[in-house]
C-alpha positions in Angstrom: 114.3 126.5 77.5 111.0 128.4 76.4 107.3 127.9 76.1 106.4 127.7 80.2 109.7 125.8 81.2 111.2 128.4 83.4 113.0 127.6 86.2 111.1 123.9 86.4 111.9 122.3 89.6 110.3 119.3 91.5 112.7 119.7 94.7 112.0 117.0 97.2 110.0 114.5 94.8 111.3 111.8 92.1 110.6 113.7 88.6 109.9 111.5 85.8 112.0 113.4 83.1 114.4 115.5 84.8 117.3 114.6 87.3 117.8 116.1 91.0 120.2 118.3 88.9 117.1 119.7 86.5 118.7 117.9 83.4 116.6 115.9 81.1 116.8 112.4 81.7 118.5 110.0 79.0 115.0 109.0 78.2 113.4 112.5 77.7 116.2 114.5 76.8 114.2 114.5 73.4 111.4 115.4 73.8 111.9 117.8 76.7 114.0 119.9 73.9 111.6 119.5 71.0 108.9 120.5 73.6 110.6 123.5 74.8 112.1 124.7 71.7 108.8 125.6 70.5 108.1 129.0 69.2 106.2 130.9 71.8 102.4 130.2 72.0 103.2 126.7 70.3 102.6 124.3 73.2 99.0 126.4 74.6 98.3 125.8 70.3 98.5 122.3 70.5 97.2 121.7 74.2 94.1 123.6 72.5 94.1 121.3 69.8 94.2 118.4 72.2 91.1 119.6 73.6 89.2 120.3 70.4 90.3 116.1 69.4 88.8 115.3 73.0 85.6 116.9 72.2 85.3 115.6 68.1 86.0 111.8 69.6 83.7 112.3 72.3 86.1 111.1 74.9 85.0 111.7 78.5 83.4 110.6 81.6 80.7 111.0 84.1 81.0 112.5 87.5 78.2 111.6 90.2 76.9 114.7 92.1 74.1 115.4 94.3 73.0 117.9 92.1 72.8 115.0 88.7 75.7 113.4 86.7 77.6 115.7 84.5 79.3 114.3 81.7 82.9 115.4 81.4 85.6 115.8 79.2 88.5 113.9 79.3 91.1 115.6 80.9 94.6 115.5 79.2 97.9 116.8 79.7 100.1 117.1 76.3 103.6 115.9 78.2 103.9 112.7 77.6 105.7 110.1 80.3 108.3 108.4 79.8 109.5 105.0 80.8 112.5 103.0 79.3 111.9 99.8 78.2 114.8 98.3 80.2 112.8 99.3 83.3 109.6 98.2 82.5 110.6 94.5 81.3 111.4 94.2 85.1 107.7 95.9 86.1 105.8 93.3 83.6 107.4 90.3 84.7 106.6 91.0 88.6 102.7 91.8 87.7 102.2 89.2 85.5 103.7 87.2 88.9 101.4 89.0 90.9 98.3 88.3 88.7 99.4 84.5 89.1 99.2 84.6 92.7 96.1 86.2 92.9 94.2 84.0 91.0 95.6 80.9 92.8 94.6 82.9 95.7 90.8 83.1 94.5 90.8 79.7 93.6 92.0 78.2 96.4 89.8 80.2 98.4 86.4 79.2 96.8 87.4 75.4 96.6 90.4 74.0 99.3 90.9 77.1 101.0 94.7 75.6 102.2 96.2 78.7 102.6 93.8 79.4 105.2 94.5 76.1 107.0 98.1 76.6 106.6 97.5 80.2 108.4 99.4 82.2 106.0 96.2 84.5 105.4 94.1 84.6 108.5 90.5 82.9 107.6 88.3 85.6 109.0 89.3 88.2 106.7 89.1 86.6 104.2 85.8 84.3 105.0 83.9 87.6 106.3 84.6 90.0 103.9 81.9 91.8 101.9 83.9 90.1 98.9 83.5 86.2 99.8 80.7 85.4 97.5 79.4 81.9 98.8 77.7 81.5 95.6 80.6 80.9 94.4 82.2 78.2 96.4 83.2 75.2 94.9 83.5 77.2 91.1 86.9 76.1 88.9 86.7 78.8 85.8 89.2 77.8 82.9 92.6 77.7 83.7 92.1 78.3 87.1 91.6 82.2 86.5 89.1 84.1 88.2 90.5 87.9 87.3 90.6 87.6 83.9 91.6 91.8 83.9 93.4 93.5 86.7 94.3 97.0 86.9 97.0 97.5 89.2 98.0 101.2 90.8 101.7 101.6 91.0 103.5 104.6 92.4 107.2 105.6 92.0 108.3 106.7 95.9 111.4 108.9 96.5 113.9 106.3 96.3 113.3 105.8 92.5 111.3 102.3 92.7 107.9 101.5 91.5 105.3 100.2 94.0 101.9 98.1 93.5 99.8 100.4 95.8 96.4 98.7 95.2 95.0 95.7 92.9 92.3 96.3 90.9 90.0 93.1 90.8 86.6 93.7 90.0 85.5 96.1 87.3 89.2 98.0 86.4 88.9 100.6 84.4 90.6 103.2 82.4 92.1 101.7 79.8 90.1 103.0 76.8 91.8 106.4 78.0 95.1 104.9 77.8 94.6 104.3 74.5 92.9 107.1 73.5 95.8 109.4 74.8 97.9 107.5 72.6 95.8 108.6 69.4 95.7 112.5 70.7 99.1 112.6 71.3 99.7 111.2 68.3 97.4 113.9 66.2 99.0 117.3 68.4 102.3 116.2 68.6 103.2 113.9 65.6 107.0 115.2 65.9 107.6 113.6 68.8 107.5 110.0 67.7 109.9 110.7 64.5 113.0 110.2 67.1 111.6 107.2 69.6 110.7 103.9 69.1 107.4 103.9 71.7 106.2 100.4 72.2 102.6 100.3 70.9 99.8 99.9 72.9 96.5 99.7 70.0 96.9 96.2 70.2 94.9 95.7 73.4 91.7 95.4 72.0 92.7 92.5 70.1 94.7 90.9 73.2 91.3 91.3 75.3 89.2 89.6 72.4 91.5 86.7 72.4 92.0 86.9 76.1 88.2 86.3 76.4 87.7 83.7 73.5 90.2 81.5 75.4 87.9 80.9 78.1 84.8 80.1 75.9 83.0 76.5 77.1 82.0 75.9 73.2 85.2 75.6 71.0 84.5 77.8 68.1 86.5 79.6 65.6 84.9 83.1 66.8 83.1 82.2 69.8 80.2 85.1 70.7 81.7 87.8 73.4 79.6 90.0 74.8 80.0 93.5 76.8 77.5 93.5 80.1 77.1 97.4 80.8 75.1 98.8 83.2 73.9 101.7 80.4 74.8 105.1 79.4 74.7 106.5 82.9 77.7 104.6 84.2 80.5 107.0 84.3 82.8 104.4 82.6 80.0 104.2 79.8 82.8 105.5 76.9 85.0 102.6 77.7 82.2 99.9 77.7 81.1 100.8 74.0 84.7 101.5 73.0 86.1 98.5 74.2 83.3 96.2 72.5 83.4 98.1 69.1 87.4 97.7 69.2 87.2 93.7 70.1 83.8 93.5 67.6 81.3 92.6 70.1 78.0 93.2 71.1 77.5 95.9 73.6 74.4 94.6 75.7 72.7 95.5 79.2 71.1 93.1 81.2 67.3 92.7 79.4 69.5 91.8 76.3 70.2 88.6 77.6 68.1 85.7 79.1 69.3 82.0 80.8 66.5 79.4 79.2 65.8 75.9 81.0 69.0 74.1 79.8 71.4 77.1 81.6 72.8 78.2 78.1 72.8 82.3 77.9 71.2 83.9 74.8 71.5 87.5 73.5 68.0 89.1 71.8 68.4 89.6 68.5 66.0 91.2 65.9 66.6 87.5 64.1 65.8 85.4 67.1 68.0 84.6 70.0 72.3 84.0 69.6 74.0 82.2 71.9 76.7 83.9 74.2 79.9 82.2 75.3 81.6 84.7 77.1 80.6 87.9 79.0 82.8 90.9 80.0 80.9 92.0 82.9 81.4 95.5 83.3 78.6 95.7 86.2 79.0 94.8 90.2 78.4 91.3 90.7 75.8 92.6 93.6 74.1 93.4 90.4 74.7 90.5 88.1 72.1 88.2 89.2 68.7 88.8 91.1 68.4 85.3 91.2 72.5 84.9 93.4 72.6 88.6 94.8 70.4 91.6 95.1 66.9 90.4 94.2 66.0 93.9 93.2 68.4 94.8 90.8 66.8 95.4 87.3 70.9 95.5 86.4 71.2 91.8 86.0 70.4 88.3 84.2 68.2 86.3 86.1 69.7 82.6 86.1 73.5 84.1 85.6 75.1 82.4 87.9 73.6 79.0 87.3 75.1 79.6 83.4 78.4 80.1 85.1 78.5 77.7 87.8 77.6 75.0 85.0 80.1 76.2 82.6 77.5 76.8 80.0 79.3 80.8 79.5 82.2 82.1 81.1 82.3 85.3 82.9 85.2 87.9 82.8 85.8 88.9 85.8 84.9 86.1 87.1 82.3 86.4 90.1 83.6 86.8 93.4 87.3 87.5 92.0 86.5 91.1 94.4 87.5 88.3 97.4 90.9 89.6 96.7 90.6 93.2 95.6 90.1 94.3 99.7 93.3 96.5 100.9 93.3 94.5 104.1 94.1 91.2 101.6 96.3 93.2 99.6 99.1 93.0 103.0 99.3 89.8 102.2 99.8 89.5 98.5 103.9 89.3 99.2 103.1 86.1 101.6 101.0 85.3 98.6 104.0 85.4 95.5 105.9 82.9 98.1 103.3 80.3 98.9 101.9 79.5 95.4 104.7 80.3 93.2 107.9 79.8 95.3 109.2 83.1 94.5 110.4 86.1 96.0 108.0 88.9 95.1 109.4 91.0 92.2 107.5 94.3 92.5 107.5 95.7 96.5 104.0 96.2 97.9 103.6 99.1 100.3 103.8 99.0 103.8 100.5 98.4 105.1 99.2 98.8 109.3 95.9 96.7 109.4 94.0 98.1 112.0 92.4 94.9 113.2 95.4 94.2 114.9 95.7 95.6 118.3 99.7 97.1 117.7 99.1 98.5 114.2 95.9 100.3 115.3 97.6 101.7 118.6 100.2 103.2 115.8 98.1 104.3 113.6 95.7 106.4 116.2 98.6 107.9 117.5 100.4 108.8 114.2 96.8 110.1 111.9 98.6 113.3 111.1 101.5 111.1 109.0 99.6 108.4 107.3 97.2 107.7 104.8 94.2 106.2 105.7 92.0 104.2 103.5 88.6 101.9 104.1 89.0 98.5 103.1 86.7 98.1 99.8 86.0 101.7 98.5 87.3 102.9 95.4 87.6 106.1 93.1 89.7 108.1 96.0 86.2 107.9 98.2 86.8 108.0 102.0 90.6 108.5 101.9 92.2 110.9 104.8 95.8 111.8 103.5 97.2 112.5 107.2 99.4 115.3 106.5 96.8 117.3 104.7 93.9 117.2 107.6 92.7 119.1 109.7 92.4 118.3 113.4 88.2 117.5 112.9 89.2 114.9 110.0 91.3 113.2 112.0 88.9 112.5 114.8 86.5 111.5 112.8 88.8 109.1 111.3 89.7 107.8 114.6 86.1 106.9 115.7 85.4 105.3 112.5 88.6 103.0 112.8 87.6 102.5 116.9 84.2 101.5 115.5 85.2 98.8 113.1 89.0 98.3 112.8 88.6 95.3 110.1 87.7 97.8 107.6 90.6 100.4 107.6 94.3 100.4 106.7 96.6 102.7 106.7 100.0 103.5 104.9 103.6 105.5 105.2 102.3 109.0 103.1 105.0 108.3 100.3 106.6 110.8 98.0 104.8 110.1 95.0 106.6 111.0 92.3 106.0 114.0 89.8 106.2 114.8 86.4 106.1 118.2 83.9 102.5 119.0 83.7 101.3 122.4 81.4 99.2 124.2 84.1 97.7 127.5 82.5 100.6 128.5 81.0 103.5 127.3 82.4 105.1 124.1 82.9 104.7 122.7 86.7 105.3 119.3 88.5 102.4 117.1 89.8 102.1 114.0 91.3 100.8 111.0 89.4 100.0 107.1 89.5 100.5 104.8 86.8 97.6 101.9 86.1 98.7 99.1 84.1 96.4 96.2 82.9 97.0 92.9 82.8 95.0 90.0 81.3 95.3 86.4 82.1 93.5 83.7 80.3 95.1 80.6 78.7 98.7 83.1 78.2 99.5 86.2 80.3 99.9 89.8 78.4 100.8 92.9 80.1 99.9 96.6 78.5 103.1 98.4 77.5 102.6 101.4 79.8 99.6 102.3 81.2 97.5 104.8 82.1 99.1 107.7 84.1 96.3 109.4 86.0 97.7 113.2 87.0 96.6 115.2 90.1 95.7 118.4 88.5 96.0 120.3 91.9 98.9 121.5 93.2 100.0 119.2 96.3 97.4 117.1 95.6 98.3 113.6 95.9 94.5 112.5 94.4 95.2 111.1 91.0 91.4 109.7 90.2 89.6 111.1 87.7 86.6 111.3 90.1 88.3 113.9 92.1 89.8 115.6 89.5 92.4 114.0 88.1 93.4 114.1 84.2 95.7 111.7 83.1 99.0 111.7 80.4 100.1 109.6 77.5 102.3 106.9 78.9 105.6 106.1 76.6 108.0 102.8 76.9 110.5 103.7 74.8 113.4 101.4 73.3 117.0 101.7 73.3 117.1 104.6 75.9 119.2 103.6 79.3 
């Protein structure tokens, strides 16, 4: 095999497209032989390609620094991932499950709270989180939905299975880039869709318009949707205006939009003011409001929440869906899947120590060099210590933050995360990788076909975000492959 392959090996890890044995799996047998039968020079041609299409759409991100925000280009690796439809039939039935859950979860929390009384889910963590927005208490958005889009992080471990490793509440992102690795992939590498049927995934902006429409208060044959951004120096700025030009909506920031004295929200218009059913909030909720939350964000729509809460527009995410986007929550979505739906949970969660419990934080002080530590309510791969790759200092500092407040760290088994053929330079190498799937829930569930695969670009590196350097692959579900 030419063009970088070598002697590729992912000893000791799950590889996406090749065996234990270094064969091709059914799946990518394929493509790995169209890749790497190439004439020499061929795959750096069209990874350069890649690049120049990245550049020409304008595809990329921001990175926060001290020294400023730099805007980035997207990074992509040409090797696509492969998934076979048989397995992933199984993987979108047990999140669309796990989206149910959750949003009985939210609801219940804000209004009856009897999963609380019925002690499945202790009530303090729950009722003094960061998350519990008491603003909200005593809400009922449509259908009983409060996380209208979840991202959820799954990772393949060495036994072959896919995990949910985190859910993704609040503001997921990421899934313009799923798409838009699609359309590269597409334009450098059209031969490799002549042999598979690859379940599409360009219909998401349409599933997202209609998710959102469902939950408009006015019935309307096009009800107005709106995109809430918090302006072009949001690193996930790209996706806000792609997603609203895909659905056709209006892409707005917060002095767009005003409440008036009958709680109705209106968009400013250079013909006078149009009314707004729904808003896709792609800003913190601390932000939303000045009137509900922090009085001096300039973010925000004063009188928001008093729209919402008298279901004159709906909001997508709902406020105070975060409630159950906390990792310390997240040991208890299993419990969850059993309680509301009476069913077994059919994707595993990963074994979680909650340090607020006296047992699980003796363990995890005494095994630091072997887990994965994580705070409660970051996100983006901030304040993470991956066990085996610290050094003695880390780990004490880890220790006296978990000493000082225990409710706000977990921890977790460091698992194999899987790997996949990655071009590196200019040869073919394995690195680890997550998948992010989104699902929306409104008055039907859908489920993305794939996701987006975020890549550690660093050798070892088990740090997949784009934030700390990940790039990210096109992600294939392919038919009739076993």
């Amino acid at each position: 095999m030419d063009q970088g392959w070598g002697d590729y090996k992912a000893t000791g890890f799950y590889d996406e497209l090749f065996t234990p044995k270094g064969r091709p799996r059914v799946a990518a047998r394929q493509a790995v032989n169209m890749l790497g039968g190439l004439p020499d020079g061929e795959l750096d041609a069209r990874r350069t390609a890649a690049e120049v299409a990245i550049r020409e759409m304008g595809i990329s991100f921001t990175v926060y620094t001290e020294g400023g925000n730099i805007d980035r280009a997207w990074p992509f690796d040409i090797i696509p991932r492969i998934i076979t439809e048989r397995e992933w039939r199984n993987v979108s039935r047990g999140l669309a499950q796990r989206s149910r859950a959750l949003n009985r979860f939210i609801d219940d929390i804000y209004n009856r709270q009897k999963i609380l009384a019925d002690g499945k889910v202790p009530a303090d963590i729950v009722l003094e989180s960061p998350n519990y927005k008491t603003a909200c208490v005593g809400a009922s958005p449509r259908f009983g939905v409060w996380a209208h889009i979840c991202g959820s992080d799954l990772i393949r471990n060495a036994d072959g299975r896919l995990y949910v490793l985190e859910d993704n509440l609040r503001v997921p992102s990421g899934v313009s880039y799923m798409l838009e690795n699609r359309e590269i992939t597409k334009r450098v590498l059209p031969e490799l869709f002549e042999n598979y049927s690859i379940l599409p995934v360009d219909d998401y902006p349409s599933q997202l318009y209609a998710t959102l429409a469902s939950l408009s208060p006015r019935e309307r044959k096009r009800p107005c949707v709106v995109v809430l951004t918090p302006g072009i120096y949001n690193s996930a700025y790209f996706e806000h205006a792609f997603l609203a030009q895909g659905m056709g909506a209006e892409l707005v920031e917060g002095a767009d939009l005003l409440v008036d004295d009958e709680d109705c929200v209106y968009m400013r218009t250079v013909d006078g003011p149009i009314r707004v059913d729904v808003i896709y909030r792609r800003i913190d909720e601390e932000f939303m409001d000045p009137e509900a939350f922090r009085e001096d964000s300039v973010l925000g729509v004063p009188g928001l929440m008093r729209a919402w809460r008298a279901g004159k527009v709906a909001i997508a995410n709902a406020p105070g869906a975060g409630v159950a986007d906390d990792k310390v929550v997240y040991a208890f979505v299993p419990e969850m899947i059993r309680y509301y739906l009476g069913e077994e949970p059919l994707l595993r969660s990963v074994p979680t120590y909650l340090c607020m419990y006296d047992k699980d934080r003796d363990y995890v002080l005494s095994h630091l060099d072997e887990l994965v530590v994580k705070p409660a309510n970051e996100s983006g791969g901030y304040g993470i210590m991956v066990g085996p790759h610290s050094d003695e200092a880390t780990r004490r500092r880890f220790a006296k933050l978990i000493e000082k407040n225990p409710r706000n760290y977990i921890a977790q088994p460091t698992l194999a995360l899987s790997t996949a053929p990655t071009f590196i330079d200019d040869s073919v190498q394995p690195r680890h990788l997550d998948l992010r799937p989104f699902i929306l829930q409104g008055r039907e569930t859908y489920v993305t076909a794939g996701g987006l695969t975020r890549v550690a670009m660093v050798k070892g590196s088990l740090v997949v975000n784009s934030s700390q350097g990940g790039g990210s692959k096109d992600t294939w579900i392919v038919e009739g492959k076993s």
